[in-house]
VOGU-3710 file (C-alpha; in Angstrom, 3 decimals, decimal comma):
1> xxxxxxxxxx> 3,580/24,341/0,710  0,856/25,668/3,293  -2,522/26,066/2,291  -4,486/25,363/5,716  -6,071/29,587/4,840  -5,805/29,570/1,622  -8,265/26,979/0,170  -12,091/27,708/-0,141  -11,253/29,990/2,750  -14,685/32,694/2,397
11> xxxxxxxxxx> -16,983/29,650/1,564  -18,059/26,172/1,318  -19,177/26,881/-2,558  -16,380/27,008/-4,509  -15,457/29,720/-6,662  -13,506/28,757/-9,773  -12,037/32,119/-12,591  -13,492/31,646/-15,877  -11,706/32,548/-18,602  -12,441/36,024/-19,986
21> xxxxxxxxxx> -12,516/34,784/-23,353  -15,293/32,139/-24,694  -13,875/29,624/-26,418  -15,336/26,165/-28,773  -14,844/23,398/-26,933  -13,904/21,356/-30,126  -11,192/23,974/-31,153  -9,708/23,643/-27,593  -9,577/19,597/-27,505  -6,356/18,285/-28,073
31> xxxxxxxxxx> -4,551/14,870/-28,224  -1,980/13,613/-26,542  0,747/11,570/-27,306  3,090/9,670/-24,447  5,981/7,835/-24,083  6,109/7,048/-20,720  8,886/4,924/-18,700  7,451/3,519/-15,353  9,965/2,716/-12,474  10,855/-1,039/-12,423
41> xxxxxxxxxx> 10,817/-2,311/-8,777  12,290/-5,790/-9,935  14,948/-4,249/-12,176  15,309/-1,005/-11,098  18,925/-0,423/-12,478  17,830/-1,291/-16,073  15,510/1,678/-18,435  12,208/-0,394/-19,036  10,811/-0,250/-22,666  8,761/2,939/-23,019
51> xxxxxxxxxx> 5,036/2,065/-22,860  2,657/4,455/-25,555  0,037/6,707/-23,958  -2,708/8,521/-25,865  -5,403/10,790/-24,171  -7,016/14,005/-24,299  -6,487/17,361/-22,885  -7,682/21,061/-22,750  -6,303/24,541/-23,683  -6,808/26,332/-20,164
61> xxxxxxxxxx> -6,299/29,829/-19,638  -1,791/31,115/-19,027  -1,738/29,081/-22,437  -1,510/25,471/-20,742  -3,256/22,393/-21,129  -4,771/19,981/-18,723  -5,111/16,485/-18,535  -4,705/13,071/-16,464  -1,463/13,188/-14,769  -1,534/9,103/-15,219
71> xxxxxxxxxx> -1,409/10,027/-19,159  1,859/11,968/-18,704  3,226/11,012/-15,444  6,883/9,335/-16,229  6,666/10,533/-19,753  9,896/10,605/-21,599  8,275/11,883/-24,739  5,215/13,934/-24,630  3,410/15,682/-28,059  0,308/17,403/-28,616
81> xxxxxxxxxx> -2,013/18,320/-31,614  -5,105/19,448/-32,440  -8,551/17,648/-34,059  -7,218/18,321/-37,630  -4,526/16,255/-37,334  -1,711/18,705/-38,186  2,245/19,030/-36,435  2,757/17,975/-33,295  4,264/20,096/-31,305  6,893/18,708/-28,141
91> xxxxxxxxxx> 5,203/18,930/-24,539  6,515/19,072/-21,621  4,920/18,279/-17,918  5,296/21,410/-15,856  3,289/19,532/-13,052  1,208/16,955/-11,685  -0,540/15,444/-8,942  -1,599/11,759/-9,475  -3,910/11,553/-5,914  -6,678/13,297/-7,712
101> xxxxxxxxxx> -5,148/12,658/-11,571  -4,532/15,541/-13,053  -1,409/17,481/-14,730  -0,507/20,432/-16,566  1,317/20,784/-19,919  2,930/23,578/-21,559  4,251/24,299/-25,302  7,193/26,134/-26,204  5,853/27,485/-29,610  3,448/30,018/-28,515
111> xxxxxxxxxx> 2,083/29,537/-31,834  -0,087/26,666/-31,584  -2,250/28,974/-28,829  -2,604/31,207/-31,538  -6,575/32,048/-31,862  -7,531/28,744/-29,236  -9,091/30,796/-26,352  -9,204/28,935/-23,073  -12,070/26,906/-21,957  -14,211/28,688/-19,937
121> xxxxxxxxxx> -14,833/26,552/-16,749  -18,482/26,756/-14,934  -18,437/28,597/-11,335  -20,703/25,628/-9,368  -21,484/21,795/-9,518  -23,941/20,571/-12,943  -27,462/19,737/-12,074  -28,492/16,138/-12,041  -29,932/15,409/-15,339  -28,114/18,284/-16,626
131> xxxxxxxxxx> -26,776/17,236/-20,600  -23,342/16,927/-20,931  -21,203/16,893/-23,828  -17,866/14,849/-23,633  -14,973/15,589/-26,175  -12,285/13,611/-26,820  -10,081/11,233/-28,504  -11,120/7,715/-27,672  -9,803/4,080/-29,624  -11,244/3,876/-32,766
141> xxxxxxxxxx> -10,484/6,427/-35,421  -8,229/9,749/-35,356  -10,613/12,740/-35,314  -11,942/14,101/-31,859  -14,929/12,210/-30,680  -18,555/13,987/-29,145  -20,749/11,504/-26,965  -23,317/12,883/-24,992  -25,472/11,664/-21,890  -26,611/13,107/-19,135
151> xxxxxxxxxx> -25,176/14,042/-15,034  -26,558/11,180/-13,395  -25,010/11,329/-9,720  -22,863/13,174/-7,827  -20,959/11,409/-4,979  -17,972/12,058/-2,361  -15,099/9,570/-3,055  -11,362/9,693/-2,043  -8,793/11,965/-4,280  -5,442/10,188/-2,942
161> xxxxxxxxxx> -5,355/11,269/1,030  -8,310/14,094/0,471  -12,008/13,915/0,137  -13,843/15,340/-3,345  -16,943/15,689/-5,511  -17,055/13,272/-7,960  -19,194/13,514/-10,973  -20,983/10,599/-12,869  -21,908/10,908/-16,392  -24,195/8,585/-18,542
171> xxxxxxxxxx> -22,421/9,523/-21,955  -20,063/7,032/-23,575  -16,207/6,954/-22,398  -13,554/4,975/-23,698  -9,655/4,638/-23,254  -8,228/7,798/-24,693  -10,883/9,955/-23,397  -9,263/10,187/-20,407  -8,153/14,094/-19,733  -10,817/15,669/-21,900
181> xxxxxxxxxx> -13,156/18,352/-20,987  -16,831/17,557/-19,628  -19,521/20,525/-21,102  -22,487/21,761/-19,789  -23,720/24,843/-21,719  -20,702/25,420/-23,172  -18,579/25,547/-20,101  -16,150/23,137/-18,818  -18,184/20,923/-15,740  -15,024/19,113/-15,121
191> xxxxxxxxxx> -12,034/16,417/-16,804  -12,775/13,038/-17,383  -11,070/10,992/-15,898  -12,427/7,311/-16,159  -15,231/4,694/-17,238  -16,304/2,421/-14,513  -15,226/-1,261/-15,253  -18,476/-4,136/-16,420  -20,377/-0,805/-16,790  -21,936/0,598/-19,982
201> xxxxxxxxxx> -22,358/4,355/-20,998  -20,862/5,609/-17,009  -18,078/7,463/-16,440  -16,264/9,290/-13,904  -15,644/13,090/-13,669  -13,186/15,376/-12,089  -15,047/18,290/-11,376  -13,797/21,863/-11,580  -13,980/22,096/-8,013  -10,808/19,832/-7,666
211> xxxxxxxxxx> -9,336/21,288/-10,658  -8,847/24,543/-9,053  -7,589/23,566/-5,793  -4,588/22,200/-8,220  -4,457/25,252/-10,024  -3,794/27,041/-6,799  -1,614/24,510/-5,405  0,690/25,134/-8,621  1,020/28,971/-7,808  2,079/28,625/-4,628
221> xxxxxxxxxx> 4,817/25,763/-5,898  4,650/21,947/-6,015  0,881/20,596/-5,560  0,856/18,495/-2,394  -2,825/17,897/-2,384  -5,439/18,519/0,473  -4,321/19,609/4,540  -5,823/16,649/5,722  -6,301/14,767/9,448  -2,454/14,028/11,042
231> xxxxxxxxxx> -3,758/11,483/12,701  -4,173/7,884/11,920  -7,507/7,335/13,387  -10,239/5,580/12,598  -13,958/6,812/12,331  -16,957/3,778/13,276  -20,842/4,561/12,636  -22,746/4,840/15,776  -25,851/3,524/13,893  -26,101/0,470/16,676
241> xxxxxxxxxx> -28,461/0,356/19,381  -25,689/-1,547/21,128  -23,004/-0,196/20,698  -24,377/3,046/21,581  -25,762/1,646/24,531  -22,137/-0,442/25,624  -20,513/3,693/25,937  -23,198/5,142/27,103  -23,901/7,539/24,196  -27,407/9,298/24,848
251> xxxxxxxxxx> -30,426/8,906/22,431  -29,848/12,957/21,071  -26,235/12,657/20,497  -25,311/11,617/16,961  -21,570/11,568/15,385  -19,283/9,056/14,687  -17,083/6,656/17,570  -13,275/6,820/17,559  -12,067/3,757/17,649  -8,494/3,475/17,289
261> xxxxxxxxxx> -6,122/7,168/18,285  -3,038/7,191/16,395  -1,450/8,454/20,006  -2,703/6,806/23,178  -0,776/10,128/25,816  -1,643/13,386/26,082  -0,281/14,774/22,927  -3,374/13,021/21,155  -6,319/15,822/21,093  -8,299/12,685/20,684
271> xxxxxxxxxx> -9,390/9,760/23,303  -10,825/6,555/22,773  -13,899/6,098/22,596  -14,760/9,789/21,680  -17,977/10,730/19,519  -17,299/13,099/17,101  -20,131/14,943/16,899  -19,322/18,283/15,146  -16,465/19,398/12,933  -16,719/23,621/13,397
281> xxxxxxxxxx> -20,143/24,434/13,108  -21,350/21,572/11,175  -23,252/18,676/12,877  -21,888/14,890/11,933  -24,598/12,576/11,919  -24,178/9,267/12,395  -22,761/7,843/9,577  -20,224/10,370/9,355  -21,376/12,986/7,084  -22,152/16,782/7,231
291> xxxxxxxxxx> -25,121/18,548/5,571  -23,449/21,269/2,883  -25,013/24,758/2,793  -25,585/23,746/-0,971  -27,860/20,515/0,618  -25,612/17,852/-0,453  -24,764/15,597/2,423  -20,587/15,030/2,412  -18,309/12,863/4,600  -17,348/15,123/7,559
301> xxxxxxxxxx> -13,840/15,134/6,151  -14,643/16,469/3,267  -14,513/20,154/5,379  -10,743/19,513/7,215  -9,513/21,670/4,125  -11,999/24,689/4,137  -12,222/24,698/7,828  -8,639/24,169/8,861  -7,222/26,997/10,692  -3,202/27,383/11,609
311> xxxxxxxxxx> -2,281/24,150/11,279  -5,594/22,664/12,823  -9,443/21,812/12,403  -12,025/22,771/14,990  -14,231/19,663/16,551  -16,573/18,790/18,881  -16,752/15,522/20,686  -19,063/14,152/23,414  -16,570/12,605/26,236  -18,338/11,522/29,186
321> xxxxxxxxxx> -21,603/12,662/28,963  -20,318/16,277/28,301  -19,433/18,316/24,519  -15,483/18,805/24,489  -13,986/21,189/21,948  -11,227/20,162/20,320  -8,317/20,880/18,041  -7,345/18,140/15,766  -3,854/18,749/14,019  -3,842/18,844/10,246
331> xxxxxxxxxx> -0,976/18,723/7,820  -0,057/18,790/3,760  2,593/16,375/3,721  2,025/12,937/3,204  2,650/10,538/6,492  1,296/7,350/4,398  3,346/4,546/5,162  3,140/3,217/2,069  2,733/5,772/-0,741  2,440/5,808/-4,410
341> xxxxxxxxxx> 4,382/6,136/-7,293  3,911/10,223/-7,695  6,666/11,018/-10,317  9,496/10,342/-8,572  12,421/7,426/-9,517  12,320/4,707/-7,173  15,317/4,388/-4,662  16,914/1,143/-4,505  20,166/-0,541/-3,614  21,676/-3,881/-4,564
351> xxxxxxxxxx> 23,824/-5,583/-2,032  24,997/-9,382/-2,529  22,538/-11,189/-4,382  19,859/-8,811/-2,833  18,071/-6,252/-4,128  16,485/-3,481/-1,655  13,775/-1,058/-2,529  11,839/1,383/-1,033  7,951/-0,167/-0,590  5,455/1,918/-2,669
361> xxxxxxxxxx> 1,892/1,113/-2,728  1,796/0,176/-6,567  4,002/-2,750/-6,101  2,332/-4,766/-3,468  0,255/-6,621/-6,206  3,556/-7,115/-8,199  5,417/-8,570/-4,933  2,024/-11,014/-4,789  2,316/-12,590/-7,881  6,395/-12,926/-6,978
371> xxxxxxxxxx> 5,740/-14,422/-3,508  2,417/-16,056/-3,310  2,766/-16,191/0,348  2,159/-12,592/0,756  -0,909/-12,304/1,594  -1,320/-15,373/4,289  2,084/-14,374/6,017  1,411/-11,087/8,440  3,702/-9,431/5,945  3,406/-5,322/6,530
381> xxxxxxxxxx> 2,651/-4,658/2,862  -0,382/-5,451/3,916  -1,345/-5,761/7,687  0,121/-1,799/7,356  -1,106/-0,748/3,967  -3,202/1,813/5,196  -1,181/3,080/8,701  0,114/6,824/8,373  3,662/6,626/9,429  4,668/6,189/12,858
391> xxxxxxxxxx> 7,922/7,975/13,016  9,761/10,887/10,633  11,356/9,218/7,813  9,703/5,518/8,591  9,483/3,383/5,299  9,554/-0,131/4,794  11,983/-1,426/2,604  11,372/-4,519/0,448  12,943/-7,178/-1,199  11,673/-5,976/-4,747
401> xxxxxxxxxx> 13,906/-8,848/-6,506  14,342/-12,212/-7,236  17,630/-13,241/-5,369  21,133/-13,076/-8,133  22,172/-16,627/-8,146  25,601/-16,541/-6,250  26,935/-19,199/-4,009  26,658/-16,817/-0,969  22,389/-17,312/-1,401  23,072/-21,228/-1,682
411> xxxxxxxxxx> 19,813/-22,791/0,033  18,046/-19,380/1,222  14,510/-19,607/0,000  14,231/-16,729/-2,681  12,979/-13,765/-0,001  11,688/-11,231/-2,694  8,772/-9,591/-1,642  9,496/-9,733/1,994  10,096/-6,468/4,161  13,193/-6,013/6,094
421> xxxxxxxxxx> 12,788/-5,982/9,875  16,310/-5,637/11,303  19,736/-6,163/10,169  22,194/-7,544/12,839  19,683/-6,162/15,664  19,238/-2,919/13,941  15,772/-2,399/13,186  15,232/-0,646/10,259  13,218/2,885/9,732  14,071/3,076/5,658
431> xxxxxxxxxx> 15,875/2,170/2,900  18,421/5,028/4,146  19,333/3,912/7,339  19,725/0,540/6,260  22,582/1,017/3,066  23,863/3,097/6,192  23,657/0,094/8,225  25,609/-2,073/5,527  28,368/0,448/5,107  29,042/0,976/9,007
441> xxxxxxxxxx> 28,898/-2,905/9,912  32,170/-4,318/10,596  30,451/-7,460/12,397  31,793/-11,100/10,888  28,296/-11,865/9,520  25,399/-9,826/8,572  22,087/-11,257/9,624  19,259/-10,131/8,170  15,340/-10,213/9,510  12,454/-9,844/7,905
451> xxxxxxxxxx> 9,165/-8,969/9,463  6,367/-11,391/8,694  5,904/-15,419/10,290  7,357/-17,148/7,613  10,959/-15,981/7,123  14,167/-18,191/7,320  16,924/-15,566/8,922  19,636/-14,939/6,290  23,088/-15,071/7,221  25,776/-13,895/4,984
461> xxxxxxxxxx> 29,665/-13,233/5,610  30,255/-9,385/5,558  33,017/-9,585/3,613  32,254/-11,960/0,819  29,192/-10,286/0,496  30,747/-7,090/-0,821  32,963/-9,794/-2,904  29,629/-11,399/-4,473  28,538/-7,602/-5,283  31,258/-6,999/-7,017
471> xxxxxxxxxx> 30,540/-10,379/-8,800  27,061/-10,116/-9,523  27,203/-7,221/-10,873  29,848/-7,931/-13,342  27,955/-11,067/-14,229  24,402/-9,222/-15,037  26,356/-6,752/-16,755  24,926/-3,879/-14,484  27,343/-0,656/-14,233  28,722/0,050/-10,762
481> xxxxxxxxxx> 26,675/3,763/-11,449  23,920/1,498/-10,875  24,445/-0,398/-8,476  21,399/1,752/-6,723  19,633/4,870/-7,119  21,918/8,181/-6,943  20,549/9,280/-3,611  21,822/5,474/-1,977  25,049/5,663/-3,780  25,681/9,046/-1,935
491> xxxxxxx> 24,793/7,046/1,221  26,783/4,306/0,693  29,663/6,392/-0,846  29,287/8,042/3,105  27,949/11,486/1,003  26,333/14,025/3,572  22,250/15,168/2,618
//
């Protein structure tokens, strides 16, 4: 999905659609009801116990309602019903987008819209000190629940890959707030989405601003979130007298120092060393932010989206003494290395007494309790963790299991957690190419790599390895249907895309 002109395109104030018709917040508030099954990266052939949700979300105008995509996301069951406490009625997700949290639900009977107007939503950003009314469903009782506080900040923080408003509240948020509306005058300010941890009476909220960036995302098909920098650079304040001094960086030029170019030849717009120093027409001071024509100060990032332009975003950098312009590329899809669970199953294979998975950012802190080594060991999970691919289609792939006991794993330290470097020389770009690599070997012995400084190398006989599968798998009493994930049993079966 493209949406480099489409986003805040006219100006850097958003403009949101209310909806035509007014509505009561506390006739719009609904509750939500989950049964959600998360993937299971150390059994990912078995169907985990579902794990009960309950939240809050809002009637929105095209008879929907929003919510917190980590509410729904990987629900098997989903229900909805009102503050009286009467049916509930089957939901289903028609989409989500867990980098800034939010989802949208629809109803099959149109009846339970019947007389619940949409929320209307408010055109800008609250005020500080603004009150603000929070309705939901929090722990504690059954009926819909009114605390109220006031705005107390307003901040830039990260939404997944992108750069946002966030909104902090003073008024009292618990677990099953989450997804409700925020009010300011009777209009929607934004979702809640959180309450910040050893904190009392502060909570977090998604403001409308991001809320219809996803509502636009979902007309023009599946949200993929912000255009964003397609480079994996990084950014360093140029607040130090020495440091500015070391590159020569003259007392009137302020902007940030690139330190690290994703691309070192001349395909990279960017050069070491550069001072960014302008992103369009908007200065960058020197700890990286731009002043808004609203006067709030924002990370320079912040503007790739509204400013980006076919596929790129205007800069300025001072190279050399002199001011360079600059196109830096931009793109929707995600190039993180390691991403996120974001609705999708997780792709695995089993092969021998291993079990292979594709790495996803959730897990690393599950593969650290498995292998307390992780951490100390140079493993990529985490020297890598925040890297932006390097190739098309790179992933690391993980042991995600605890080794089968079989005799062909007889004194192998258990390698789970570990990420695969190579297999018999080949190195490895994803989980793909290697159950691609397993099928096409016809070498004696398969020899298997792993890519941090405290690996044994793992040497198994090709053939009595796809013996011991055959074995293990009749042993754990796991079907040869899932032996891995569809799309690897296509690969292994030697099934085209």
């Amino acid at each position: 999905m493209t949406r480099l002109n489409a986003v805040l395109c006219c100006s850097l104030n958003f403009v949101v659609f209310a909806s035509p018709a007014a509505a009561n917040p506390e006739d719009v508030v609904v509750k939500i009801h989950a049964a959600v099954r998360f993937p299971d990266p150390v059994q990912p052939w078995a169907r985990v116990q579902p794990q009960q949700n309950y939240g809050t979300g809002v009637i929105i105008e095209g008879k929907r309602i929003l919510t917190n995509a980590h509410i729904v996301g990987y629900g098997t069951e989903i229900y909805v019903e009102d503050r009286k406490g009467g049916a509930r009625h089957e939901a289903k997700v028609q989409a989500l987008n867990f980098d800034v949290d939010l989802a949208i639900l629809t109803v099959s009977d149109d009846k339970f819209f019947q007389k619940r107007a949409a929320l209307s939503r408010a055109a800008s950003l609250p005020r500080i000190q603004d009150r603000v009314s929070i309705f939901g469903f929090p722990i504690g009782g059954n009926d819909m629940s009114v605390t109220r506080g006031e705005v107390s900040r307003i901040e830039y923080g990260n939404y997944g890959r992108g750069v946002g408003p966030v909104i902090q509240v003073s008024a009292a948020i618990n677990p099953g707030n989450s997804g409700g509306p925020a009010v300011v005058e009777d209009k929607m300010i934004g979702l809640v989405v959180s309450r910040v941890q050893n904190a009392q009476n502060i909570g977090t909220v998604i403001p409308n601003e991001e809320i219809e960036l996803f509502l636009e995302d979902i007309k023009r098909g599946k949200p993929e979130g912000k255009p964003v920098i397609a480079l994996n650079t990084v950014y360093q304040n140029l607040e130090n007298q020495a440091l500015r001094r070391k590159f020569q960086v003259d007392a009137s030029v302020e902007g940030v120092l690139v330190q690290v170019p994703s691309l070192t030849d001349a395909r990279s717009p960017l050069r070491a060393f550069d001072v960014l120093t302008k992103i369009g027409d908007y200065p960058i001071n020197n700890f990286g932010q731009v002043q808004l024509k609203n006067g709030r100060r924002a990370p320079f990032s912040y503007l790739v989206p509204q400013l980006a332009r076919d596929g790129a975003v205007a800069f300025t950098v001072w190279r050399q003494g002199k001011d360079v312009p600059i196109a830096v590329p931009v793109t929707t899809q995600d190039h993180r290395l390691l991403r996120p669970y974001q609705g999708e199953t997780l792709s695995y294979f089993i092969h021998g007494p291993l079990v292979f998975a594709q790495a996803k950012s959730d897990d690393v802190s599950l593969y650290a309790q498995l292998n307390r080594t992780l951490y100390m060991d140079n493993s990529p999970l985490v020297t890598r963790a925040d890297e932006l691919v390097r190739f098309p289609g790179e992933e690391l792939v993980v042991v995600s299991s605890r080794m089968f006991s079989h005799p062909t794993s007889k004194g192998y330290m258990d390698p789970v957690g570990k990420t695969v470097k190579e297999i018999n020389g080949h190195a490895i770009k994803n989980l793909r190419h290697l159950v691609e690599t397993l099928r096409d070997s016809t070498d004696e012995y398969l020899s298997i790599r792993f890519a941090d400084n405290f690996s044994e190398l793992l040497v198994f006989d090709r053939k009595a390895m796809n013996k011991a599968t055959e074995e293990i798998l009749d042993d754990s009493g796991i079907p040869e249907s899932r032996r891995g994930s569809p799309n690897m049993l296509k690969v292994w079966q030697g099934a085209q895309k």
